[in-house]
C-alpha positions in Angstrom: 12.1 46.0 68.8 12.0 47.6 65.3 13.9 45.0 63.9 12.1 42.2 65.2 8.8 44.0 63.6 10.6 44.2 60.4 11.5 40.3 60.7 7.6 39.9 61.6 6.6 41.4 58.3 9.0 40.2 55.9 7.9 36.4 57.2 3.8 37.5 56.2 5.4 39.3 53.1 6.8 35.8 52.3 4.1 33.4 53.2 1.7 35.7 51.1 3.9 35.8 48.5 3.6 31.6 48.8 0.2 31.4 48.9 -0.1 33.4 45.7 2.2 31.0 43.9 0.2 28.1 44.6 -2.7 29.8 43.4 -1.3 30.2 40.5 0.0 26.8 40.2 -3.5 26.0 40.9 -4.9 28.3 37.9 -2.1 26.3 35.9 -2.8 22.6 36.7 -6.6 23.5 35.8 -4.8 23.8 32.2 -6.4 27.5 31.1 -3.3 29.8 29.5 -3.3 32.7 30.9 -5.1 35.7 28.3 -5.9 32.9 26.0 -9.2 31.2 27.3 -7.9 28.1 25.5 -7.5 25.1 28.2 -4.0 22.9 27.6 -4.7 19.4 27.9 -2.7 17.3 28.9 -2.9 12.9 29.9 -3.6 13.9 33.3 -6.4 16.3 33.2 -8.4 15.1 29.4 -10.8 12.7 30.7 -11.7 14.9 34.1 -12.1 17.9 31.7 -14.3 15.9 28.6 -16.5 14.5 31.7 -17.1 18.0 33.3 -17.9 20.3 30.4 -20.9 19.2 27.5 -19.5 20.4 24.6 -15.7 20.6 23.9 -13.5 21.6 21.0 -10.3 20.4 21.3 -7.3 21.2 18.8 -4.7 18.5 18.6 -1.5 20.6 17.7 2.4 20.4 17.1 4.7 23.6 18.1 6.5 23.2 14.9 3.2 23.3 12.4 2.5 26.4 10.2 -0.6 25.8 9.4 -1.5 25.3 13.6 0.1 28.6 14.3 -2.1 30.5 11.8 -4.9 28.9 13.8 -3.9 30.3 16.9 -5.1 33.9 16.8 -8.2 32.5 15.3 -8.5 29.7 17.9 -8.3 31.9 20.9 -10.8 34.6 19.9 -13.5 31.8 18.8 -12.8 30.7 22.7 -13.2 33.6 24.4 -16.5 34.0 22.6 -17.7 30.4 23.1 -17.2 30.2 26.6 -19.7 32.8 27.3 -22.3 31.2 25.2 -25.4 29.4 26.6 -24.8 26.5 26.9 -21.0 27.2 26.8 -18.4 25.9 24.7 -15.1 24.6 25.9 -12.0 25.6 23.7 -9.0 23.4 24.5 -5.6 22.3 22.4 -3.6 19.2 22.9 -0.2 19.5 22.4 0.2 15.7 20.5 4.2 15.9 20.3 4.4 15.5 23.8 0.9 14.1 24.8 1.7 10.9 22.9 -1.0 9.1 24.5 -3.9 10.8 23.2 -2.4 11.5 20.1 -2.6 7.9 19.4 -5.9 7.2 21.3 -7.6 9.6 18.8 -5.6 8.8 15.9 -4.0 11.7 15.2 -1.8 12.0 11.9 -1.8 15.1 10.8 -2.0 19.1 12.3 -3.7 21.2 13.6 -6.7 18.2 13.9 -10.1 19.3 15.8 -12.3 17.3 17.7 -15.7 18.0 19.3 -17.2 16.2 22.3 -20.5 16.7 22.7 -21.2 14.6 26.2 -18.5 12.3 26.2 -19.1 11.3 22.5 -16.0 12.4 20.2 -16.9 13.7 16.6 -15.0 15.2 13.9 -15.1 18.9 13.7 -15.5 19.4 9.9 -16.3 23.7 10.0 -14.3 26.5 9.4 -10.7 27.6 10.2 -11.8 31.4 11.6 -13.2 33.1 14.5 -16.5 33.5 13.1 -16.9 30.1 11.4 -15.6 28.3 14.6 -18.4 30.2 16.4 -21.2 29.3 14.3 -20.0 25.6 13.5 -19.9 25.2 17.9 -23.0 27.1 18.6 -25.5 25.1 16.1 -23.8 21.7 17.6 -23.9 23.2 21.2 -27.7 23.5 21.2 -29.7 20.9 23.5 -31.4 20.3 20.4 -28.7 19.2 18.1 -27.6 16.0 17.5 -25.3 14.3 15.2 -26.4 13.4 11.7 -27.1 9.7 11.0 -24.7 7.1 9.6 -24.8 7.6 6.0 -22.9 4.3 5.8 -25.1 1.5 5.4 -25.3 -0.9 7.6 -25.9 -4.6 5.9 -27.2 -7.7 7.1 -27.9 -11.3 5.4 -31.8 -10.2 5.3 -31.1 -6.8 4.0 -28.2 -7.8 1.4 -29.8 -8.0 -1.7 -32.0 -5.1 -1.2 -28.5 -3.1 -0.4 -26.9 -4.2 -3.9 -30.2 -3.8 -5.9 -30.7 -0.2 -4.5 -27.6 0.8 -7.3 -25.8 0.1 -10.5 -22.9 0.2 -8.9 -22.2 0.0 -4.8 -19.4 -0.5 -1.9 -19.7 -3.1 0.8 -17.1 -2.8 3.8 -16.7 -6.8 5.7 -15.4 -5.5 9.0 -14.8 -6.7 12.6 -15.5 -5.0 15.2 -12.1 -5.2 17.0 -10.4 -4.8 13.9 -7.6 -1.9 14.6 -7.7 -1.1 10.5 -11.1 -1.3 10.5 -11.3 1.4 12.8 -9.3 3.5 11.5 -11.0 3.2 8.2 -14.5 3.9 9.6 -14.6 7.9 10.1 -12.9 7.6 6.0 -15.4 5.4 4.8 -18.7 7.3 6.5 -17.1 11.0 4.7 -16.8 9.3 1.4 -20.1 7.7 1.6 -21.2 11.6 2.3 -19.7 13.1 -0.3 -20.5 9.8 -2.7 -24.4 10.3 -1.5 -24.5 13.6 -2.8 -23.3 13.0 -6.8 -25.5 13.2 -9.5 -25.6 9.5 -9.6 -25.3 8.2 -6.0 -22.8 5.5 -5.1 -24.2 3.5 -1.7 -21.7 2.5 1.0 -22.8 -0.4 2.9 -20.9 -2.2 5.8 -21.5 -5.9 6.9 -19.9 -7.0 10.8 -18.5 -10.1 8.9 -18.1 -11.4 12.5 -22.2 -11.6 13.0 -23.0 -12.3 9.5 -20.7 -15.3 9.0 -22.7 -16.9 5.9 -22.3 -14.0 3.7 -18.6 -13.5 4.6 -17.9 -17.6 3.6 -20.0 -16.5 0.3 -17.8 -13.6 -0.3 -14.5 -15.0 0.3 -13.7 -12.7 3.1 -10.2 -13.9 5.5 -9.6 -10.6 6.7 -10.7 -6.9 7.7 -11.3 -5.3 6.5 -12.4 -6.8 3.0 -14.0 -4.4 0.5 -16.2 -5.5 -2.3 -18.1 -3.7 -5.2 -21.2 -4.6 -7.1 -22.1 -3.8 -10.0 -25.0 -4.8 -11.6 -25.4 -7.4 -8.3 -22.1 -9.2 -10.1 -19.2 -8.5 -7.2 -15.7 -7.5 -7.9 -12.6 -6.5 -5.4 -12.0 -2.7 -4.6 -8.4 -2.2 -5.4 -8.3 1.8 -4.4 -7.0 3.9 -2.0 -8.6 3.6 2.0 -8.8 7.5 2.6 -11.6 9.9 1.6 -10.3 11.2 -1.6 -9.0 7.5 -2.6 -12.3 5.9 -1.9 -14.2 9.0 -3.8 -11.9 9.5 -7.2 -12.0 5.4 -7.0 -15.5 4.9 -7.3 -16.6 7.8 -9.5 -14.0 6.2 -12.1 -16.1 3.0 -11.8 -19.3 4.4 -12.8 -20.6 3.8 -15.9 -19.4 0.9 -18.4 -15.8 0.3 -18.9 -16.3 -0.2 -22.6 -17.3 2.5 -24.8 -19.5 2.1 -27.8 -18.0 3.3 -31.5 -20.3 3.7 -34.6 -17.9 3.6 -36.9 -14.5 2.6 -38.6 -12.9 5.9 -38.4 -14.1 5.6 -34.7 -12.8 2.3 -34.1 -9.3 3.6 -35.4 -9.0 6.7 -33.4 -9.5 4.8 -30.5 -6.4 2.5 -30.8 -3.6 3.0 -28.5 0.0 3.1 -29.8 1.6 1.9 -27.0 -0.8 -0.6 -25.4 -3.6 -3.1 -26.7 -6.9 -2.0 -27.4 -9.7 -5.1 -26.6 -13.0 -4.5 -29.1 -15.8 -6.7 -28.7 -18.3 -7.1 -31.9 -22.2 -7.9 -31.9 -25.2 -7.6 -34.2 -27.1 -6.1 -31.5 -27.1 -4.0 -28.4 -29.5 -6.7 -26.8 -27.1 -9.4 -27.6 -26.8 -11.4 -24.2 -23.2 -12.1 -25.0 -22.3 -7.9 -25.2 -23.3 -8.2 -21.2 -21.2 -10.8 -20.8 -18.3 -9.0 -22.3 -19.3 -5.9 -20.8 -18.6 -7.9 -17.1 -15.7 -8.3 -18.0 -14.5 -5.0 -19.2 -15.6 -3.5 -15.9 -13.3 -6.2 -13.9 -10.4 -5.1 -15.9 -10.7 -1.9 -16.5 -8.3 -0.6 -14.8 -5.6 -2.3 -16.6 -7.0 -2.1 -20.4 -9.2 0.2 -23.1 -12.1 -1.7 -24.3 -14.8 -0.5 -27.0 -17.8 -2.4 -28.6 -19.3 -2.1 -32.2 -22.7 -3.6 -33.9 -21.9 -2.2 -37.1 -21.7 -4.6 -40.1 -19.3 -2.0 -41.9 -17.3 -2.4 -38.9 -16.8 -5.7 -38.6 -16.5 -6.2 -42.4 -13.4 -3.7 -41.9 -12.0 -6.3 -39.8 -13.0 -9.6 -41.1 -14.4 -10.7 -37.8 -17.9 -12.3 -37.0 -20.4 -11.2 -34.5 -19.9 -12.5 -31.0 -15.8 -11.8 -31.4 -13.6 -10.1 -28.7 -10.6 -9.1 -30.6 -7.4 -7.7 -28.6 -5.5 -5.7 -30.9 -1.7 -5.4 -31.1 -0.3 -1.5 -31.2 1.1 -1.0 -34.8 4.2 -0.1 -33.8 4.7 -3.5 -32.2 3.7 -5.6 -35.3 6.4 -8.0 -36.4 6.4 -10.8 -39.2 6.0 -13.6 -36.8 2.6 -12.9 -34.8 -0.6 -12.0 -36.2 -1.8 -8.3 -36.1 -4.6 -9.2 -33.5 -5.9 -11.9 -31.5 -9.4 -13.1 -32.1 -11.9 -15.0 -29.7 -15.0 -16.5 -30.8 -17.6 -16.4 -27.7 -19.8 -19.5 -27.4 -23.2 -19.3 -25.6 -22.2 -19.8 -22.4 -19.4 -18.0 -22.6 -18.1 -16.5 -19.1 -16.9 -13.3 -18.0 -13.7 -15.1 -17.0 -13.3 -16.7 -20.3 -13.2 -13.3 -22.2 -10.6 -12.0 -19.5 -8.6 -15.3 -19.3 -8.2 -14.6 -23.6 -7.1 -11.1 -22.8 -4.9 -11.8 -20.3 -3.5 -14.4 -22.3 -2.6 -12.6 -25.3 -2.1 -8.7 -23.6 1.7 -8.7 -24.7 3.2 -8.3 -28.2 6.2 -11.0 -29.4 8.5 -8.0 -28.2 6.5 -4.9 -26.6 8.0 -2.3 -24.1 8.4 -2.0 -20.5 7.0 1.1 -19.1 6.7 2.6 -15.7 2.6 2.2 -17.1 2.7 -1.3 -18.5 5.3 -2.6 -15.3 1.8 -4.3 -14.0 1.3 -6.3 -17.1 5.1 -7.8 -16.1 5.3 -8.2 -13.1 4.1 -12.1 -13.0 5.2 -12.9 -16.3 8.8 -15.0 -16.1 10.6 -15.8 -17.3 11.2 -12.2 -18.8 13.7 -10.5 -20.5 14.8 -7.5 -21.0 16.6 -5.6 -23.5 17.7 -2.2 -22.5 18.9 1.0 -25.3 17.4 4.2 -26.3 14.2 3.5 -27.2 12.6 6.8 -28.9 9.8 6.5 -31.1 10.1 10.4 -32.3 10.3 10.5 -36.1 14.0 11.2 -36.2 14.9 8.5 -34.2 12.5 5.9 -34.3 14.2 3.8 -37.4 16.5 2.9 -35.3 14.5 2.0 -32.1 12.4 -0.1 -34.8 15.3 -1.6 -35.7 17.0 -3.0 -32.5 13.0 -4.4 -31.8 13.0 -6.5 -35.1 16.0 -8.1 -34.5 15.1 -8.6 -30.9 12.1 -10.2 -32.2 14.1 -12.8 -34.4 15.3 -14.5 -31.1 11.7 -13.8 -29.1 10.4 -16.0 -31.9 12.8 -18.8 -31.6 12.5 -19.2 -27.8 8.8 -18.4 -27.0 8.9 -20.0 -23.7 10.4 -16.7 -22.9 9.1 -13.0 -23.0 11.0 -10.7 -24.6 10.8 -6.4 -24.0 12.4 -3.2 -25.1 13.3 -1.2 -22.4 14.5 2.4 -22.9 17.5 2.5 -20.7 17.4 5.7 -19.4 13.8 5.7 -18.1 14.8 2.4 -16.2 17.6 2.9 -13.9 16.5 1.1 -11.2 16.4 -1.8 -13.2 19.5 -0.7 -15.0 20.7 -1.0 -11.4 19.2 -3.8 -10.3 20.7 -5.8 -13.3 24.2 -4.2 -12.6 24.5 -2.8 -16.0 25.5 0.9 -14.7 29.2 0.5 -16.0 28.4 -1.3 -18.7 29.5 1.0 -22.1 27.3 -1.1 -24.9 24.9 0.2 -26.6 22.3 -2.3 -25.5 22.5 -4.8 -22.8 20.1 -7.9 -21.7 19.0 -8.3 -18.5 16.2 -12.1 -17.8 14.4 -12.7 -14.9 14.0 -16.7 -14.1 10.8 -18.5 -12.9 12.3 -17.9 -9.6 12.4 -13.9 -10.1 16.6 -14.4 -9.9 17.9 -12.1 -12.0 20.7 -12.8 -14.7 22.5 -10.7 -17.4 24.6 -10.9 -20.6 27.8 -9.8 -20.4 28.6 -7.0 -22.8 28.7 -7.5 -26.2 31.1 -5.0 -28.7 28.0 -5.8 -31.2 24.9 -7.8 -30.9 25.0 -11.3 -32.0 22.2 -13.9 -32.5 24.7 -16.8 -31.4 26.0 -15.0 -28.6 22.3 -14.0 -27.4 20.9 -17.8 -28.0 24.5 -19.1 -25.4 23.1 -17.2 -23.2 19.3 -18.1 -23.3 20.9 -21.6 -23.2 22.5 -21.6 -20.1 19.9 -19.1 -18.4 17.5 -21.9 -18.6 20.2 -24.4 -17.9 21.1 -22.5 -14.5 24.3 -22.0 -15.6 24.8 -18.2 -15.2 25.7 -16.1 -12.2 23.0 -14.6 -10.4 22.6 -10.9 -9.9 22.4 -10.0 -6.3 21.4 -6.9 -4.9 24.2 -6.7 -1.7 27.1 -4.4 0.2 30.5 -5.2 0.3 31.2 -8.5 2.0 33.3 -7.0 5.7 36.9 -7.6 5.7 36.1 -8.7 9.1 33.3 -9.4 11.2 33.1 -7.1 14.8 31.1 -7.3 17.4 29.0 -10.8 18.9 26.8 -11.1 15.8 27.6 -11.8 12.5 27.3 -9.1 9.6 25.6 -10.6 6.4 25.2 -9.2 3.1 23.3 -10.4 -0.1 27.1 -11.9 -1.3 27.6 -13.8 1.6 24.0 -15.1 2.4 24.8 -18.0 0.6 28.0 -19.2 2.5 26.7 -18.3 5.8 22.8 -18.4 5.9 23.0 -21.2 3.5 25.7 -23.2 5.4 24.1 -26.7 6.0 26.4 -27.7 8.3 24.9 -24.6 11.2 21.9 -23.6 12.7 21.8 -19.6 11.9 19.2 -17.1 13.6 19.4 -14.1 11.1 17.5 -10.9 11.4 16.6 -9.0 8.5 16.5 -5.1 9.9 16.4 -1.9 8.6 18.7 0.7 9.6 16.0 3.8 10.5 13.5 0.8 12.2 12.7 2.2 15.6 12.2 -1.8 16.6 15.1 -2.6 15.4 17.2 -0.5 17.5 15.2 -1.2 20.5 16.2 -4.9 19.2 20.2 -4.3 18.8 21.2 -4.7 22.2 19.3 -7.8 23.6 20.5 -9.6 20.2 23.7 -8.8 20.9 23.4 -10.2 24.2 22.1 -13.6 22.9 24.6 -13.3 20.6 27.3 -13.3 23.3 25.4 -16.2 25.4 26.2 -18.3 22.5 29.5 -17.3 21.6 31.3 -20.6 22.2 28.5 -23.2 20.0 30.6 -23.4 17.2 27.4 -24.7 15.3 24.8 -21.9 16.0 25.4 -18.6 13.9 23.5 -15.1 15.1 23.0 -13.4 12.3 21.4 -9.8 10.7 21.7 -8.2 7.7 20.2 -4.8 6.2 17.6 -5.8 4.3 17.0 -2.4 2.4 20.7 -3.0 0.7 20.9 -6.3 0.7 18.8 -9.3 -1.7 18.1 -12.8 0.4 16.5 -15.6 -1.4 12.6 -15.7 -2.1 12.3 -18.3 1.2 13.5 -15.3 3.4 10.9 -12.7 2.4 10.9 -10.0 4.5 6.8 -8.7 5.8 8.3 -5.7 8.3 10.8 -4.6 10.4 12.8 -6.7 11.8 11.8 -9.9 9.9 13.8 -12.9 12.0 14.1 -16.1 10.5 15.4 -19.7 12.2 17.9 -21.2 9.3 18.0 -24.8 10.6 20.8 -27.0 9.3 20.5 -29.6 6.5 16.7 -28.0 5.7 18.0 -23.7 4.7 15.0 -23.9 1.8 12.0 -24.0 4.9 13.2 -21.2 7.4 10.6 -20.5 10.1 9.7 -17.2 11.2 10.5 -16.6 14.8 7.1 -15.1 15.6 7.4 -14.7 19.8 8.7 -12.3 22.2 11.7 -10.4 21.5 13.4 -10.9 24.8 16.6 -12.4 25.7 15.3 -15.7 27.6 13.0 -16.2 24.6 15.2 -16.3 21.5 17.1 -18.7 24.1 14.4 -20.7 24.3 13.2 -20.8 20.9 16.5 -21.7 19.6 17.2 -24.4 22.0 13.7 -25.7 21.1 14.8 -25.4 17.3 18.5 -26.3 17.5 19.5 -29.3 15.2 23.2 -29.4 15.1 23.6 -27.1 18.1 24.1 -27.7 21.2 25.4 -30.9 23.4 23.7 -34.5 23.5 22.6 -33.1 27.6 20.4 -30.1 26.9 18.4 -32.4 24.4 17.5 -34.3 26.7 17.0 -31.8 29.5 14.3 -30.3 27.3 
């Protein structure tokens, strides 16, 4: 009898003992850590929770982040206070490593980030990182009362458009759509900046236009994509060419304020303002009021990013330079001065003179007969070919200088003689990638040449024990002749190819890419793309499909250490291109589904050599 009492008890111990851990199972799947007062949110229970509760805070966190377990302590405390408030605030975290899903939903790029939902709606929480702050920051926004601050963005229509670009010398118009993914992001980074940009001692407006409504002024702008950013200055337009974050957007504009070109009194002036290293552009009047100085002043502003420009009305000034009112001059760094170009450029501006006349001058005369490439001045190269290059110490200190000047001049001898080309000094040591690209690193000269063709192929002398005119004009001959070896970025060629599809490197592009006589499907990958992993085995698998057409070639190459001709121009990761045979100079993009069945398809569809005389006419 005792025993079968104990038995008796022990079975209610145990199904109390059950019941208590579902409870707490319960207490767990409502998401609330226990001590904490901070709800974990998770895919399953974030919408349920956002709908139930008026005002949420919500921390989007990682376990590994510093600066999110310093918020923690801080986090907590703030929630056990909130939550008693009236109305109450709601205190939850998110862990984003493992809830994926909602850290992509909301965007989520960085840690700890905070959000508050204040019926539904999803704002950013922009307060303090401490109990008391959080506190204050959630109780003023908890208030029945409260509600979000208007749109400092403007928003601009057709009607209101030139009311928007007249409100400010200088202003920022976003052309967006509204299902635009990058528009989207952009919009919380464009309305803080338009905040911050509101409150400066000389406001900077931030409009927006839904290009997708207001068609007519999108056509007027140019606008082809989203989203498109224009300034106006003045009413004249120009593109936006910063960053697309808050700060970007910000230091961007504030350096656009103001005129680009800066007004000097005197000679003395004029001469302190001169770069060494780069061209200075003056502009010279009679007058302030002379129409013309706003047209050069419009054009200034368009480039100044790239250049220095100053304006002078002094007669004493211009006398000092022999050069007439109405004259942009662009003026050639001293130290680049050589004995067969003139020490500046002069343009004489006519009446109706243009904006884009004065910056077609600059742009055409911006580079000495032989200047240097710099990290600084690589923009001013990079669409000028054919180009060469002439790498050595360059060091203009005073104890070395002499004989940087000296290589220049006789660099300069040759630039002058073949003028079709543009010749630069390049100190070698602050240009290895280039020293690299041109696959000078073993060379032991003192100075080597490396030329870029129309084409962007590059090409390079082969060493010379001491430099010789003759020996440099050979080569300038039969670089424009075609007649040198081009420089290809590429790994070694395999010994021998494993595996279904074929290994490609820059070497071997040519032979098997380029092979007229096959139809090649090559992928251009790169080794840490997440895509192109996923990718590996299902091209292997068409790879093997194939095998036996002797005529069709699957193909892929690392295109991070490996060059393929300009036709193959890789946009992403991976980058797949249909080589047909007997037309390799017009590849077409394979732009459909990456399964199996479709490559099949698609290259059946494309086949020109491949396949028998039956499937052609099957399909």
């Amino acid at each position: 009898m005792e025993v079968k009492r104990y038995l008796i008890l022990l079975l209610v111990a145990s199904l109390l003992f059950v019941a208590r851990a579902d409870d707490d199972d319960e207490e767990e799947d409502e998401g609330e850590e226990e001590g904490d007062g901070v709800m974990v949110l998770t895919n399953d229970n974030f919408d349920d929770t956002i709908a139930a509760n008026e005002n949420v805070l919500v921390e989007f966190y990682a376990p590994w982040c510093g600066h999110c377990k310093q918020l923690a302590p801080e986090y907590a405390a703030a929630a056990k206070q909130l939550i008693k408030n009236e109305p109450p605030v709601l205190l939850a975290k998110v862990d984003a490593t493992q809830e994926s899903e909602l850290g992509e939903r909301f965007e989520i790029s960085g840690y700890p980030t905070l959000k508050f939902f204040k019926g539904g709606v999803v704002s950013d929480y922009e307060g303090p990182r401490e109990t008391q702050g959080i506190v204050n920051y959630m109780e003023e926004r908890a208030s029945p009362d409260w509600k979000p601050p208007a749109d400092v963005v403007v928003t601009v229509t057709t009607d209101t458009f030139q009311d928007f670009i007249d409100s400010a010398d200088l202003v920022l118009l976003e052309f967006y759509a509204p299902w635009c993914g990058h528009c989207k992001k952009l919009a919380p980074e464009y309305e803080k900046a338009a905040k911050r940009l509101a409150a400066i001692d000389e406001p900077i407006p931030l409009g927006k236009v839904d290009a997708t409504v207001e068609t007519e002024l999108a056509t007027r702008f140019g606008v082809t994509g989203y989203p498109t950013m224009k300034m106006f200055r003045k009413g004249r337009d120009s593109d936006y060419n910063g960053e697309r974050d808050v700060s970007g957007i910000i230091n961007y504009m504030i350096k656009q304020q103001g005129e680009a070109s800066k007004l000097k009194h005197t000679t003395k002036e004029v001469r302190h303002y001169m770069l060494k290293d780069q061209i200075t552009i003056m502009g010279f009047f009679d007058n302030i009021n002379d129409p013309l100085l706003r047209v050069y002043m419009d054009a200034a502003n368009d480039l100044r990013e790239d250049f220095t420009f100053g304006h002078s009305v002094s007669k004493d000034v211009r006398e000092e330079y022999k050069v007439n009112p109405k004259s942009v001059v662009v003026f050639i760094p001293a130290r680049f001065y050589t004995k067969y170009e003139p020490k500046w450029h002069i343009f004489k501006m006519e009446d109706d003179a243009t904006p884009e006349d004065v910056q077609k001058f600059i742009q055409d005369h911006k580079h000495p007969l032989v200047g240097q490439y710099t990290s600084e001045q690589e923009k001013h190269y990079k669409n000028r070919r054919p180009l060469c290059l002439v790498f050595y110490a360059v060091d203009w200190s005073f104890d070395h200088r002499d004989a940087t000047e000296l290589w220049r001049k006789r660099v300069a001898s040759v630039a002058a003689a073949n003028k079709d080309i543009l010749f630069a000094i390049a100190d070698e040591d602050d240009n290895k990638r280039l020293i690299s690209e041109f696959r000078l690193e073993e060379s032991g000269e003192e100075l080597n040449i490396g030329c870029y063709d129309s084409k962007n192929r590059r090409y390079k002398l082969d060493d010379m024990e001491e430099w010789d005119d003759d020996d440099v004009e050979d080569f300038l001959k039969k670089f424009r002749k075609g007649k040198l070896p081009q420089i290809i970025k590429s790994q070694k060629v395999p010994k021998k190819q494993t595996g279904p599809v074929v290994t490609v490197v820059g070497n071997s592009f040519k032979d098997i890419v380029m092979d007229p006589t096959k139809d090649v499907l090559i992928e251009l990958y790169a080794p840490w793309c997440g895509h192109c992993k996923s990718l590996e085995p299902k091209y292997a698998e068409l790879a093997k499909r194939f095998k036996k057409e002797k005529n069709l070639v699957i193909a892929k190459m690392d295109a991070t250490a490996n060059e393929a001709p300009e036709a193959y121009r890789v946009g992403g990761f991976p980058t797949i291109y249909w080589a047909p045979a007997n037309n390799k100079e017009n590849p077409v993009q394979y732009d459909r589904q990456r399964e199996v069945d479709d490559f099949e398809k698609f290259i059946k569809e494309k086949a020109t050599v491949s396949f028998g005389k039956e499937l052609k006419e099957e399909l």
